[in-house]
KETORGU-33113 format. One record per residue (C-alpha): residue number from 1; residue in one letter; chain; x, y, z. Coordinates in Angstrom, 1 decimal. Each point is the difference from the previous one (the first is absolute). Layout:
+-----+---------+--------+--------+--------+--------+
: num : residuo : cadena :     xx :     yy :     zz :
+-----+---------+--------+--------+--------+--------+
: NUM :       a :      A :      X :      Y :      Z :
...
+-----+---------+--------+--------+--------+--------+
end
This chain:
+-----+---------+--------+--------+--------+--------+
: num : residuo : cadena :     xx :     yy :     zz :
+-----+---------+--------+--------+--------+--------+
:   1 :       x :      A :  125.0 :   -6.6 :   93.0 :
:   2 :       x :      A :    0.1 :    3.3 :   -1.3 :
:   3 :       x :      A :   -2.1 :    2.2 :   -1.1 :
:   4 :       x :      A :    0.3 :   -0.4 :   -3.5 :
:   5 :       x :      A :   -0.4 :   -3.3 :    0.4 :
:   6 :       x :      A :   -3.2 :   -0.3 :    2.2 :
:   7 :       x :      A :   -1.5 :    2.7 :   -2.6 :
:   8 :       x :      A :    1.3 :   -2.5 :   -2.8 :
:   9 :       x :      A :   -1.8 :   -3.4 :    1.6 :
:  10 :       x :      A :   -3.3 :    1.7 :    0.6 :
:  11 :       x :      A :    0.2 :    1.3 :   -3.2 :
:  12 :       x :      A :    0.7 :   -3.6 :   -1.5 :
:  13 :       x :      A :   -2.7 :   -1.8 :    2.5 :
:  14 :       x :      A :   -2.5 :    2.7 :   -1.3 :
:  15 :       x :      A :    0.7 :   -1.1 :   -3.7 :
:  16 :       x :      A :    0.0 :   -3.6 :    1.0 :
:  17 :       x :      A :   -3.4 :    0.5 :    1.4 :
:  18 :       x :      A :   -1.3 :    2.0 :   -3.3 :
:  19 :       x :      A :    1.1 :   -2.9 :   -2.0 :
:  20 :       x :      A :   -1.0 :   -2.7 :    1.7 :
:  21 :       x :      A :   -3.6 :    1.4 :   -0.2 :
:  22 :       x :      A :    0.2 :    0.0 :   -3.3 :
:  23 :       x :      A :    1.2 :   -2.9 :   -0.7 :
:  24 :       x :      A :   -3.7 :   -1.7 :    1.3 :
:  25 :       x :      A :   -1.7 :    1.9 :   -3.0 :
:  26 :       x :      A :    1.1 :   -1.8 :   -3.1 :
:  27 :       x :      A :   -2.7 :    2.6 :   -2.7 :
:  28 :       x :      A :    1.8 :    0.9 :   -3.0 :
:  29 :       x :      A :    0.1 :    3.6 :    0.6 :
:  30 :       x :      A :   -1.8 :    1.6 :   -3.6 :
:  31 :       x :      A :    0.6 :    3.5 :   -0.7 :
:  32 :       x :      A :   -2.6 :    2.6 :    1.3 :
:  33 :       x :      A :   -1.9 :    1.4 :   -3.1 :
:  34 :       x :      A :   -1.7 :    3.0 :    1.0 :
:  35 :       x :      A :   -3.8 :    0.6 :   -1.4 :
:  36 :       x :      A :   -0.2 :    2.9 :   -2.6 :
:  37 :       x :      A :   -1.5 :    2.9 :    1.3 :
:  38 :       x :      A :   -2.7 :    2.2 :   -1.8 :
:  39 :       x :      A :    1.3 :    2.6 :   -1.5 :
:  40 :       x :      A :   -1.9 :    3.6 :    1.5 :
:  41 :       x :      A :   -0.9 :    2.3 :   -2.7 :
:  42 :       x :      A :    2.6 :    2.5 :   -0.7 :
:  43 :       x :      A :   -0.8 :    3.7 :    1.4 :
:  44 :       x :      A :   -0.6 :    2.6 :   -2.7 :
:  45 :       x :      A :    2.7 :    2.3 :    0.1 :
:  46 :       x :      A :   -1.1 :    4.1 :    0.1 :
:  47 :       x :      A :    0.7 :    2.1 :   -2.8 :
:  48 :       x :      A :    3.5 :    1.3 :   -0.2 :
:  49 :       x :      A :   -1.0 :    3.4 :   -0.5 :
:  50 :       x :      A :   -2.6 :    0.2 :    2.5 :
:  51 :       x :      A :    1.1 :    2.1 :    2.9 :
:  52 :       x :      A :    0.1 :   -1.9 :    3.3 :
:  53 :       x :      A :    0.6 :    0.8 :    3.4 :
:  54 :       x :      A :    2.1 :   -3.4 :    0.7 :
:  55 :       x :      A :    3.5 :   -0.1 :    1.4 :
:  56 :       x :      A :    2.7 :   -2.0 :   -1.5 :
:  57 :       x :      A :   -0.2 :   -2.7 :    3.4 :
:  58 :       x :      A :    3.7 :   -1.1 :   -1.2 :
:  59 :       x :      A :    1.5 :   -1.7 :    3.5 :
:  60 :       x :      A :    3.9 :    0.9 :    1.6 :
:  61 :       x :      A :    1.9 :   -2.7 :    1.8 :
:  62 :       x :      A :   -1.2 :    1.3 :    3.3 :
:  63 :       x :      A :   -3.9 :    0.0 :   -1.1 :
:  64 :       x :      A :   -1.0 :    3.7 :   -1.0 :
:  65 :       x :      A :   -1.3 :    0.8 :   -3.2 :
:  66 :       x :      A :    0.1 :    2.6 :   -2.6 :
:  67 :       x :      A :   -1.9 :    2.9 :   -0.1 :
:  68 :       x :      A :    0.4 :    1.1 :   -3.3 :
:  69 :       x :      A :   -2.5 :    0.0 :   -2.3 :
:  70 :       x :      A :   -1.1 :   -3.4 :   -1.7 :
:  71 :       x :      A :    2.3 :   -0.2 :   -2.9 :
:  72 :       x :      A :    2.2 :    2.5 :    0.8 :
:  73 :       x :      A :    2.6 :    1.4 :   -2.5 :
:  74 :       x :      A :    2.7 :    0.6 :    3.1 :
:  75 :       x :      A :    2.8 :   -2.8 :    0.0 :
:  76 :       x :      A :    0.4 :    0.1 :    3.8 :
:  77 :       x :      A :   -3.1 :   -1.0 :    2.2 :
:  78 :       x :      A :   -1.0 :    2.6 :    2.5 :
:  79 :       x :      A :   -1.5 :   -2.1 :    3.6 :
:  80 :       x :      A :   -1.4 :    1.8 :    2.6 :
+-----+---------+--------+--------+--------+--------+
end
């Protein structure tokens, strides 16, 4: 027997067993309905002409963020 083939049976007597455990459980399966959750109340957003000290916070690929200037006019984000 190859190897292939051994992988192939135990993959087979694997399912076999999954199915047959199953097959003792005759419930209708219903569909899960999840429970609504409470909506929090929104946050106030700040002025937008107030002056704050907050850094734009937008995230790379590679996990650094920007550290520009909340809302900054620059296209390009600047990460340090």
């Amino acid at each position: 027997m190859s190897k292939e083939a051994a992988l192939r049976a135990m993959r087979e007597a694997r399912y076999n067993e999954r199915n047959a455990g199953s097959a003792k459980v005759s419930t209708p399966a219903k569909p899960g309905v999840r429970p609504a959750k409470p909506r929090a109340a929104t946050p106030v957003a700040p002025a937008a002409d107030a002056f704050t000290d907050e850094l734009c916070g937008h995230r790379s690929m590679n996990g650094r963020t920007c550290t520009r200037e909340h809302g900054h006019a620059a296209k390009s984000h600047r990460y340090g």
